[in-house]
ZAPAPA-766750 format. One line per 3 residues: number of its first residue (from 1); their letters; for each residue x, y, z of C-alpha. Coordinates in Angstrom, 2 decimals. Layout:
REM residues N
NUM = A = X:Y:Z ~ ...
END
This chain:
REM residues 488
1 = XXX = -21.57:14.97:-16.37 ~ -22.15:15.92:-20.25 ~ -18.53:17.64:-19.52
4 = XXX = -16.87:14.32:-18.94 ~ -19.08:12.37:-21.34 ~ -17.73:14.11:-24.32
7 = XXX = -14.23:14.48:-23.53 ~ -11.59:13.34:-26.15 ~ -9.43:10.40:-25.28
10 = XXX = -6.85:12.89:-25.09 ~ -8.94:15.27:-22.54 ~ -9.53:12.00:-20.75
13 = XXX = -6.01:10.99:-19.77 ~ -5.45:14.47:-19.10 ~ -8.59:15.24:-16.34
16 = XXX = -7.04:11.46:-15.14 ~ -3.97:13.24:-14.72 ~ -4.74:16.53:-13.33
19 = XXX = -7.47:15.11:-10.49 ~ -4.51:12.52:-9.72 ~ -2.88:15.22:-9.01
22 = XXX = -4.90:17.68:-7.19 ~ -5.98:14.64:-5.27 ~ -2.64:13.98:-4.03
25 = XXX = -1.53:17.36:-3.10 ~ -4.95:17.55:-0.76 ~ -2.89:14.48:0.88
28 = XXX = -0.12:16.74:2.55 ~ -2.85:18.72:4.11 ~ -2.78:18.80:7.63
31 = XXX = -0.20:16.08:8.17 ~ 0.00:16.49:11.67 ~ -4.03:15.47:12.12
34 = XXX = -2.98:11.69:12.10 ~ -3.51:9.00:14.20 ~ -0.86:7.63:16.24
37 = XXX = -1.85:4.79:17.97 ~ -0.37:1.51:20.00 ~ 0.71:-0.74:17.14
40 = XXX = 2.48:2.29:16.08 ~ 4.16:2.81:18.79 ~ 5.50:-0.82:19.57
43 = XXX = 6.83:-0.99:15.75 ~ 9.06:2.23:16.67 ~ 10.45:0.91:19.77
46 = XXX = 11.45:-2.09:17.73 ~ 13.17:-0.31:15.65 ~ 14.95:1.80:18.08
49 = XXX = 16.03:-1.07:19.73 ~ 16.93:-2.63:16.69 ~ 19.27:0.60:15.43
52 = XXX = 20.82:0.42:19.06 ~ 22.11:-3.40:19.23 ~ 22.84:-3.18:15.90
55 = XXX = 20.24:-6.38:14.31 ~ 18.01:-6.47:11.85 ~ 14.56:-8.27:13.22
58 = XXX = 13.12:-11.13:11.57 ~ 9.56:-10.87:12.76 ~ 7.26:-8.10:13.33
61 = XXX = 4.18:-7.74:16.24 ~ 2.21:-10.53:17.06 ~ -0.98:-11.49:15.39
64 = XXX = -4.25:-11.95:16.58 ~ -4.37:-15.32:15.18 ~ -1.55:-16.41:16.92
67 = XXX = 1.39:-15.85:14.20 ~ 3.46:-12.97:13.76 ~ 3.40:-10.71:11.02
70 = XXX = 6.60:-9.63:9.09 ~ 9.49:-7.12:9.84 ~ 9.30:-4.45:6.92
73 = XXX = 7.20:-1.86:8.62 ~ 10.09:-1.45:11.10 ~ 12.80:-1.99:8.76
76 = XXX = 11.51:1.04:7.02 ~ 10.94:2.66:10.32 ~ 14.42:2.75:11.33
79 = XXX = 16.01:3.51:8.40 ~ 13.12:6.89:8.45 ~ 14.73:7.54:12.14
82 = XXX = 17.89:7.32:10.83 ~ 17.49:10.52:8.40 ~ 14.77:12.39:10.48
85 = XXX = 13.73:12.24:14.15 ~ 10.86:14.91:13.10 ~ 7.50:12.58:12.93
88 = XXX = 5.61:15.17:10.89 ~ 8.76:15.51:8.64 ~ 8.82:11.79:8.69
91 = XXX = 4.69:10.86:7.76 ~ 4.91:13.63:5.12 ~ 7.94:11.30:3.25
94 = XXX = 5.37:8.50:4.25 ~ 2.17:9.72:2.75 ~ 4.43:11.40:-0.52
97 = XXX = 5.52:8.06:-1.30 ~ 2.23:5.32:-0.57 ~ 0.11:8.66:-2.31
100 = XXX = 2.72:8.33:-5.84 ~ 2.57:4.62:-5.43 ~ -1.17:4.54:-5.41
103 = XXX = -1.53:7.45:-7.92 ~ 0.88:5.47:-10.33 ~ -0.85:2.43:-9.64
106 = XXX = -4.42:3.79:-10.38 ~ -3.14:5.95:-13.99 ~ -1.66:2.09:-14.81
109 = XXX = -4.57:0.45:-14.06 ~ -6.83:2.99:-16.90 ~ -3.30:2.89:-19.09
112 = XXX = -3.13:-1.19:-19.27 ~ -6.99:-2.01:-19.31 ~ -8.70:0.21:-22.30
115 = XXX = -12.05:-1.40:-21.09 ~ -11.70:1.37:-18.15 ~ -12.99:4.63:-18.94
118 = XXX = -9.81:7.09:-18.06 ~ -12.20:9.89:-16.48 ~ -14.13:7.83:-14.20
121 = XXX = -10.28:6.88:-12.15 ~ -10.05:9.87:-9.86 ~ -12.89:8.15:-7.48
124 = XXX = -10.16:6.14:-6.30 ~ -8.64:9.32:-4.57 ~ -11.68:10.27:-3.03
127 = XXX = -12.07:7.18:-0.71 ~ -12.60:8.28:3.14 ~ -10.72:4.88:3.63
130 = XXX = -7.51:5.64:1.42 ~ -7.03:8.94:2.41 ~ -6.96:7.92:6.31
133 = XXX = -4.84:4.65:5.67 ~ -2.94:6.20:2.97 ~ -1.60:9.37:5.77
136 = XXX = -1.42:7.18:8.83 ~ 1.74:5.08:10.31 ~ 0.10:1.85:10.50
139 = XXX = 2.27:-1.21:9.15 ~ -0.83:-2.74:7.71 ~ -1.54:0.50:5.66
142 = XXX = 1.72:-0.44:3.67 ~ -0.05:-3.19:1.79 ~ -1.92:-0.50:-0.35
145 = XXX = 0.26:1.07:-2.04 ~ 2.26:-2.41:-2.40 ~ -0.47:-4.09:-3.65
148 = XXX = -2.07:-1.54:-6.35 ~ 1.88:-1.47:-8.07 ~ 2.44:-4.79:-7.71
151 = XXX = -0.87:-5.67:-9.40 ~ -0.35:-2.96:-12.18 ~ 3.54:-3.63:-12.54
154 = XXX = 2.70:-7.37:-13.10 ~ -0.47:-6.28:-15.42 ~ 2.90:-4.43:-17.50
157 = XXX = 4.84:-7.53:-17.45 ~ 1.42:-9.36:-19.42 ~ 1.45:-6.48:-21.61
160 = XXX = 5.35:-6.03:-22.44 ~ 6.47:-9.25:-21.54 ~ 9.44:-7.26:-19.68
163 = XXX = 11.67:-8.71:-16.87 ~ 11.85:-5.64:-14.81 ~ 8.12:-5.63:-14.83
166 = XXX = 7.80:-8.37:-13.08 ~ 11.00:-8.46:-10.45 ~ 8.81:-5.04:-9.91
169 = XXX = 5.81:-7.02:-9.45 ~ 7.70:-10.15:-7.10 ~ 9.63:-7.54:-4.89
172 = XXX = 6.58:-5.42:-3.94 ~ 4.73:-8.46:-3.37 ~ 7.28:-9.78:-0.90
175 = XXX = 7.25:-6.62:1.01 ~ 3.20:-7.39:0.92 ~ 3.71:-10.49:2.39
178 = XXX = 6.72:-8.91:4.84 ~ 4.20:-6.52:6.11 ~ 1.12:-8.13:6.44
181 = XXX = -0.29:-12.16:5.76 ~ -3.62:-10.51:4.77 ~ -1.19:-10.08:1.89
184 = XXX = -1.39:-13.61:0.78 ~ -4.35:-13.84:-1.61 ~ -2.45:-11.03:-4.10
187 = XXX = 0.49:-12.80:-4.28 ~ -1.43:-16.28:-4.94 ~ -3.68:-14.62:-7.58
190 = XXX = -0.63:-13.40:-8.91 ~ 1.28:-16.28:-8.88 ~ -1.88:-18.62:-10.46
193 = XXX = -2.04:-16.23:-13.47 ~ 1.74:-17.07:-13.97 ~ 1.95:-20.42:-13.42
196 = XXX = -1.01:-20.83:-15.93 ~ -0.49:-18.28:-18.87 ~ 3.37:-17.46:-18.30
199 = XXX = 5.10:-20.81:-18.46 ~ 6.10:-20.48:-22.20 ~ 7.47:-16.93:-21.13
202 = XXX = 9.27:-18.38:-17.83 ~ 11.03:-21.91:-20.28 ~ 12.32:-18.92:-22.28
205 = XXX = 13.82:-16.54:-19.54 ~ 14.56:-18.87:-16.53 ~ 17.81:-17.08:-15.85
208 = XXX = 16.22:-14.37:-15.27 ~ 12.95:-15.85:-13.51 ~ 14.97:-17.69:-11.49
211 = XXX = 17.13:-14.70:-9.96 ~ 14.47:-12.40:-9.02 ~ 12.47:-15.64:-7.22
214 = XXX = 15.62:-16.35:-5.30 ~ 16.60:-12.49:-4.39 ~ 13.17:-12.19:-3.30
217 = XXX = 13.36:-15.90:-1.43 ~ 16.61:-14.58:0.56 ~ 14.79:-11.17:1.79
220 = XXX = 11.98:-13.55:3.18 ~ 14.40:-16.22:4.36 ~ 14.80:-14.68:8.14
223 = XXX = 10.76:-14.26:8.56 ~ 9.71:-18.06:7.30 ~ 12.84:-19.60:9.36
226 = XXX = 11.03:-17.51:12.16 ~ 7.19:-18.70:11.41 ~ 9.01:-22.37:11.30
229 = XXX = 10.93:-22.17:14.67 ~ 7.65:-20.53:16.17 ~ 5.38:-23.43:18.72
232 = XXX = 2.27:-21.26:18.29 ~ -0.74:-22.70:16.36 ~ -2.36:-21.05:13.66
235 = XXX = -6.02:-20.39:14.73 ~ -9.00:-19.19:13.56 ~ -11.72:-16.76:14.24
238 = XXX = -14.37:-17.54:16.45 ~ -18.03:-17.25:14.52 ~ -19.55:-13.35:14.45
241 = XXX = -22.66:-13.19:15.94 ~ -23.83:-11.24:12.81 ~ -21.95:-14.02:10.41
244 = XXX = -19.91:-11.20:9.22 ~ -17.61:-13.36:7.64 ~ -20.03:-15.04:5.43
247 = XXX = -20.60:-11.73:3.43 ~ -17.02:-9.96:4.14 ~ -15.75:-10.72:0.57
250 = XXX = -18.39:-9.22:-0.90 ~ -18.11:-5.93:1.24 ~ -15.23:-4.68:-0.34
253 = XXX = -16.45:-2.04:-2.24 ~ -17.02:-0.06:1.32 ~ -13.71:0.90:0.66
256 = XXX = -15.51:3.42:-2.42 ~ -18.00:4.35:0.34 ~ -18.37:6.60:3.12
259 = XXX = -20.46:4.40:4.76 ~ -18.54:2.67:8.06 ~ -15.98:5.69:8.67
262 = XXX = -17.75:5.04:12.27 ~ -14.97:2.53:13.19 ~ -12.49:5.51:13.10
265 = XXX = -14.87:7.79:14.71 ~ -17.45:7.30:16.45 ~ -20.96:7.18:16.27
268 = XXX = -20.76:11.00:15.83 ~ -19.86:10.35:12.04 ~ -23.71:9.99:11.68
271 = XXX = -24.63:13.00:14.34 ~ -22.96:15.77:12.52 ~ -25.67:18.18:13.49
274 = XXX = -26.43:17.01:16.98 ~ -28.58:19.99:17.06 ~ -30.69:20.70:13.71
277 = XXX = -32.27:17.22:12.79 ~ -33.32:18.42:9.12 ~ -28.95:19.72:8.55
280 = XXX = -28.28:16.04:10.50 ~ -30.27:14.28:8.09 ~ -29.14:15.96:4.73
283 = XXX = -25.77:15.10:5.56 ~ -27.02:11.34:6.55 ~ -27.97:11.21:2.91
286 = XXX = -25.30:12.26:1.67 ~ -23.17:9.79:3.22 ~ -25.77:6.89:2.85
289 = XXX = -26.27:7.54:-1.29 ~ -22.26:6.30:-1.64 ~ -23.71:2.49:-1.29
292 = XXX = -24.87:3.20:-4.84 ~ -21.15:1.86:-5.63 ~ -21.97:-1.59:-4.20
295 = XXX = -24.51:-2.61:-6.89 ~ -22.04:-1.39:-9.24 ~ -19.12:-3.12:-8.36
298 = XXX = -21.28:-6.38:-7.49 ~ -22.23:-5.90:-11.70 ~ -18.34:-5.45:-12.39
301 = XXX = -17.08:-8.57:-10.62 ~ -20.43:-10.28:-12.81 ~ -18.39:-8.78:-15.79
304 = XXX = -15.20:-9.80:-14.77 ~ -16.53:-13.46:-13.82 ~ -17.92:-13.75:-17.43
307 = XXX = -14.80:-12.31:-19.44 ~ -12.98:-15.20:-17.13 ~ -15.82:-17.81:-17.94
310 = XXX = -15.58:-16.82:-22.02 ~ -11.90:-17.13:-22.22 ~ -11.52:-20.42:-20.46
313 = XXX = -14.24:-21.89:-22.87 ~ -12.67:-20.14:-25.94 ~ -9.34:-21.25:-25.05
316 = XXX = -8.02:-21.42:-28.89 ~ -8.67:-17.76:-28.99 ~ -6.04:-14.96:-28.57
319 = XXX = -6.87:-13.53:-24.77 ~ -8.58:-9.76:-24.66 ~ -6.59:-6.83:-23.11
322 = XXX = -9.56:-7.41:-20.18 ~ -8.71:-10.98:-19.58 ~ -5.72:-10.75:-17.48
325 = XXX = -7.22:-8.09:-15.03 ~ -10.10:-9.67:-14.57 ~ -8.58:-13.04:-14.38
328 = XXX = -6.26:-11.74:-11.67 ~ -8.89:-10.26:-9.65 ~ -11.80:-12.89:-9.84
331 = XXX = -8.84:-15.17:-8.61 ~ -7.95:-12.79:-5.83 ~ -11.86:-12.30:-4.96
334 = XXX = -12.20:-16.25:-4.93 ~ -9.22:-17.14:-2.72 ~ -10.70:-14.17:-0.37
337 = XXX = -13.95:-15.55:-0.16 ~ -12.57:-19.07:0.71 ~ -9.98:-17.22:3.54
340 = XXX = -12.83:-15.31:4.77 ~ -15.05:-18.27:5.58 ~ -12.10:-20.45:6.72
343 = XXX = -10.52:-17.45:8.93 ~ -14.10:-16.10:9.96 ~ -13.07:-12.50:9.26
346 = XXX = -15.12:-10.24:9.89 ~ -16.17:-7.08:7.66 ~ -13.63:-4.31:9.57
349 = XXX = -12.06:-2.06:7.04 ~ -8.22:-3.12:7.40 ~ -8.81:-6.58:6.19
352 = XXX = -10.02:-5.38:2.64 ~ -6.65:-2.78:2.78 ~ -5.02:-5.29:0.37
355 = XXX = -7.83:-5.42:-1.93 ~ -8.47:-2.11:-2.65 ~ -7.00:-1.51:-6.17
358 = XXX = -9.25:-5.25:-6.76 ~ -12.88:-3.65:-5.76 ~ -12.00:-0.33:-7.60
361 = XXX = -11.50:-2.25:-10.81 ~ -14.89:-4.17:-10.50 ~ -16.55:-0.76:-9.73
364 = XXX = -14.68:1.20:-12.08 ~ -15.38:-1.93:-14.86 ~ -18.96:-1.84:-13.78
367 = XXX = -19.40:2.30:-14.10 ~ -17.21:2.11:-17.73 ~ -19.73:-0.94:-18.86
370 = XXX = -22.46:1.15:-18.21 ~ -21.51:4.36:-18.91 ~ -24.05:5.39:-21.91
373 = XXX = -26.85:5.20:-19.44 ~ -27.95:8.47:-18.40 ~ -29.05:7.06:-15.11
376 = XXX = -25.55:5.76:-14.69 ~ -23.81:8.57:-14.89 ~ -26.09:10.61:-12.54
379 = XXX = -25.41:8.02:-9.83 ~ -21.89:8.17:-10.42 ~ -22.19:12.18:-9.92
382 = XXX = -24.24:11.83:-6.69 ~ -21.68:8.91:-5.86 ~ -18.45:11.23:-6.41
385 = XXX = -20.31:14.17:-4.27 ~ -21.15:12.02:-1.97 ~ -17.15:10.50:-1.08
388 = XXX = -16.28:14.39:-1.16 ~ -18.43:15.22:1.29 ~ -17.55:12.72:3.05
391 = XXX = -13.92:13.33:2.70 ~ -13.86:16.65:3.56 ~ -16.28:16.40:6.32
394 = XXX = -13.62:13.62:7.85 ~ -11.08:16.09:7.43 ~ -12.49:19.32:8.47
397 = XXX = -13.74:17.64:11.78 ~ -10.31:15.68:12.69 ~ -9.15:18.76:12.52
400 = XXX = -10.99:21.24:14.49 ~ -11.65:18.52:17.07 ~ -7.95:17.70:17.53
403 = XXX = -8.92:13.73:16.44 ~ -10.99:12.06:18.78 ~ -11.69:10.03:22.31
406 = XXX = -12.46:6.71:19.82 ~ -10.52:3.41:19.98 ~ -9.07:3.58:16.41
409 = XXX = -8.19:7.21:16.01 ~ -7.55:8.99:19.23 ~ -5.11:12.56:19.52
412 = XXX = -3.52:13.49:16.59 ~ 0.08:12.86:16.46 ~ 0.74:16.66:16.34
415 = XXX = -0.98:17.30:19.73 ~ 0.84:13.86:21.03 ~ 4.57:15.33:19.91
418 = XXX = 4.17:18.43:21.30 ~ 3.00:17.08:24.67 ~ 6.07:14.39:24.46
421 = XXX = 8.25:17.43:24.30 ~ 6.80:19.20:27.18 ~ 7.56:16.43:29.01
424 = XXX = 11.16:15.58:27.75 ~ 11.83:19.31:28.93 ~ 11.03:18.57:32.38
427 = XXX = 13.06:16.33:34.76 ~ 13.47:13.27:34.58 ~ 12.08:12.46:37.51
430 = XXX = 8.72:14.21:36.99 ~ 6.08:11.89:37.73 ~ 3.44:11.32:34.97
433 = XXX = 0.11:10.32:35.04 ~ -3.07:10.25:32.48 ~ -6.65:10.94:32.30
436 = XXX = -7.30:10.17:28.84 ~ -8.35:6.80:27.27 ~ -5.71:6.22:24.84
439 = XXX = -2.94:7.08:27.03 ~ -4.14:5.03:29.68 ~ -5.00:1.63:28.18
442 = XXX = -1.87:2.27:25.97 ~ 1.68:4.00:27.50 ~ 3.80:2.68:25.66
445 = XXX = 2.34:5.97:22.85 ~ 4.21:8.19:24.81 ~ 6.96:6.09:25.87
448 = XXX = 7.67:5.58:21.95 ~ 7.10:9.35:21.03 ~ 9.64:10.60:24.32
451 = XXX = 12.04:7.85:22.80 ~ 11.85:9.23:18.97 ~ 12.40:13.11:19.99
454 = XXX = 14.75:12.49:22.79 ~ 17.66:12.66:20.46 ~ 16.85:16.36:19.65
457 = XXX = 16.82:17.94:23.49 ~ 19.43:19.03:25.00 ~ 18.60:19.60:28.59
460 = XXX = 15.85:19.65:30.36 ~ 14.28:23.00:30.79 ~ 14.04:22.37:34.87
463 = XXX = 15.54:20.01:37.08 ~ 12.44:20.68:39.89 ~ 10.79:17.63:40.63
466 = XXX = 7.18:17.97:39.20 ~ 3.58:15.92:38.95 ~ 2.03:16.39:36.03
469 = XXX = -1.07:14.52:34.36 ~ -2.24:14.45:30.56 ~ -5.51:15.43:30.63
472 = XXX = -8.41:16.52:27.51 ~ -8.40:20.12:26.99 ~ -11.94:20.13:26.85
475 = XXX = -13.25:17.40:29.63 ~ -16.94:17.71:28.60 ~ -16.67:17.76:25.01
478 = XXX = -17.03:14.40:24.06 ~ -16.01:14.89:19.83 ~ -12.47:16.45:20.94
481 = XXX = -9.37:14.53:21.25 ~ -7.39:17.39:22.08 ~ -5.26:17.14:25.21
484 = XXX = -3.13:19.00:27.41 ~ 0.00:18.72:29.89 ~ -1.24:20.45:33.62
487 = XX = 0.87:20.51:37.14 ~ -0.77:18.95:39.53
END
């Protein structure tokens, strides 16, 4: 702690750098550990089918609220399957480019906003919830690294006043909104800032303006004809028991936690030493002392609320380097809170996946306010040691376990590829059949994985009729998502 406390400015930006870094290298570890799971698997049969009649879809999967959400997950999918047909080759393009993205975006954020103390930024990295959303093959995962450059590219633009900035900032944000309509409240935050405190700027260069708006208009064009022409009604949540959605907004900075990685694996996250309670309970502690960020951030969007409050009533007064930042993000936070209630969403941790790079500035705001208190930057030590724990316990165990039997995880795509090749090597009239939860409830996994590697068999291996079943390797082992291929 007194190391990073009495770093230069220089030796700031330069541990920034270097943990960036580091960080982001740890991200090609283990590729093959992650996820694959139904949603997944429907967006690559789309674009299969898509590459084979030769049309580009309009419209992604369908919602739970009744509307569907946009196309660019598969358009990116199928031109990926176009190049590679290797799925490990293929996520380890993935995770090189969202990991940049949201490496760039977090360096901006400390470059653009000298309120932000430079060597504090690396916490980003160490988020249990960005590292598993930042490797996986999810379509909602993509509004991360969209988001964080499309907030920092437009934070440029405020800066530099540059056009490329912010046909940066518009394009990213209309793959946001192409991937996901969780997207919405970044691109309205965005858009209020502009409308209010760019309109000199936008009299001046409407050429300009007006060309990226419409280039970005015509990529939408195909998915708001489609909402338009679609009879289903828009409908909300029904009410949590708990009331979830009346505190979700202000939940957010779970996404600095390790608190909650539960939903990914099971109530074993808390049981790591099933047998030793006093081992068990020194690494619940561990885990648990992470909510320290919560008061922190909840003191950073204060800050950020009251930098707002002070320009608006001070309105003669040249704006701070803060102001836009924080004007952005209390906007963003608002129109959340107001979707939240309206929506009922509840507190799960995709819904905040937009909103990450908006809770790490109030928490990083709230740690750089406070940083000459000693107490301050102990908690931010136990806080740091606390995600890396937490991030290295995730990704020890997903790997020695082979994933896991949980709804929102399940084999790792590794195990599922090489089983999906076992299978395309045996005839094709082999009948299949599963023991195992995931492929079960959901066959259309395999169906998409057999689909992707087909391409790249020759023959089958055997032309003998066979029964086979997928089954766990280890039956009785409840924390292992390993499984096998057996003849029956």
């Amino acid at each position: 702690m007194k190391l990073i406390s009495q770093f230069s400015q220089k030796h700031s930006w330069r541990f920034l750098f270097c943990s960036l870094f580091v960080l982001s290298l740890l991200r090609l570890l283990w590729v093959g550990d992650i996820p694959f799971g139904n949603d997944d698997a429907q967006l690559f049969l789309q674009a299969i089918n898509d590459s084979k009649n030769q049309v580009f879809t309009s419209h992604g999967l369908l919602g739970s609220r009744g509307m569907n959400y946009g196309p660019f997950a598969i358009w990116t999918y199928r031109l990926g399957l176009f190049f590679t047909r290797d799925l490990i080759l293929f996520a380890s393009a993935r995770i090189l480019i969202t990991t940049f993205m949201v490496s760039l975006s977090v360096f901006l954020l400390a470059r653009l906003t000298p309120a932000l103390l430079p060597s504090l930024g690396f916490i980003a990295l160490l988020s249990p919830y960005l590292w598993l959303y930042g490797r996986d093959l999810w379509d909602n995962s993509y509004v991360i690294p969209l988001s964080g450059l499309a907030i920092t590219s437009y934070l440029y633009f405020c800066k530099k006043e540059s056009c490329w900035a912010l046909f940066l900032s518009l394009l990213l944000s209309t793959f946001g909104l192409l991937t996901h309509l969780v997207y919405l409240p970044i691109l309205a935050g965005l858009g209020l800032h502009f409308v209010i405190y760019k309109r000199k700027w936008m009299k001046t260069h409407w050429p300009a303006f007006t060309l990226s708006l419409a280039s970005c208009f015509f990529i939408s064009l195909p998915y708001f004809r489609h909402l338009l022409s679609e009879k289903r009604s828009f409908t909300a949540g029904e009410v949590s028991r708990d009331l979830g959605h009346l505190f979700m907004p202000f939940l957010g900075p779970r996404f600095f936690t390790s608190l909650g990685i539960e939903h990914f694996t099971g109530k074993e996250w808390y049981r790591w030493f099933p047998d030793n309670s006093i081992l068990n309970s020194g690494w619940i502690f561990l885990i648990v002392i992470s909510a320290l960020c919560y008061p922190i951030a909840w003191y950073g969007i204060y800050l950020a609320f009251k930098e707002v409050l002070n320009q608006i009533r001070n309105s003669q007064s040249k704006s701070s380097e803060l102001f836009d930042i924080s004007f952005i993000c209390v906007s963003i936070f608002l129109i959340e809170i107001g979707l939240s209630f309206y929506l009922r969403l509840i507190p799960i941790p995709n819904f905040y996946s937009p909103f990450w790079i908006v809770f790490l500035f109030f928490l990083w705001l709230g740690f750089s306010h406070l940083w000459n208190h000693r107490t301050i930057k102990i908690i931010f030590f136990l806080v740091s040691i606390s995600l890396f724990t937490g991030l290295i316990g995730l990704v020890w165990r997903t790997h020695q376990t082979g994933g896991n039997r949980w709804n929102h995880y399940g084999p790792t795509l590794e195990n599922l590829v090489n089983i999906a090749h076992e299978i395309e090597e045996l005839s094709p009239n082999t009948q299949l059949t599963s023991d195992t939860f995931h492929l079960s409830r959901f066959p259309l996994m395999m169906e998409a994985l057999r689909q992707i590697i087909r391409p790249t068999i020759a023959n089958p291996k055997t032309t003998a009729i066979e029964k086979v079943e997928i089954q766990y390797d280890e039956p009785n082992n409840l924390r292992s998502g390993k499984i096998i291929l057996i003849k029956k």
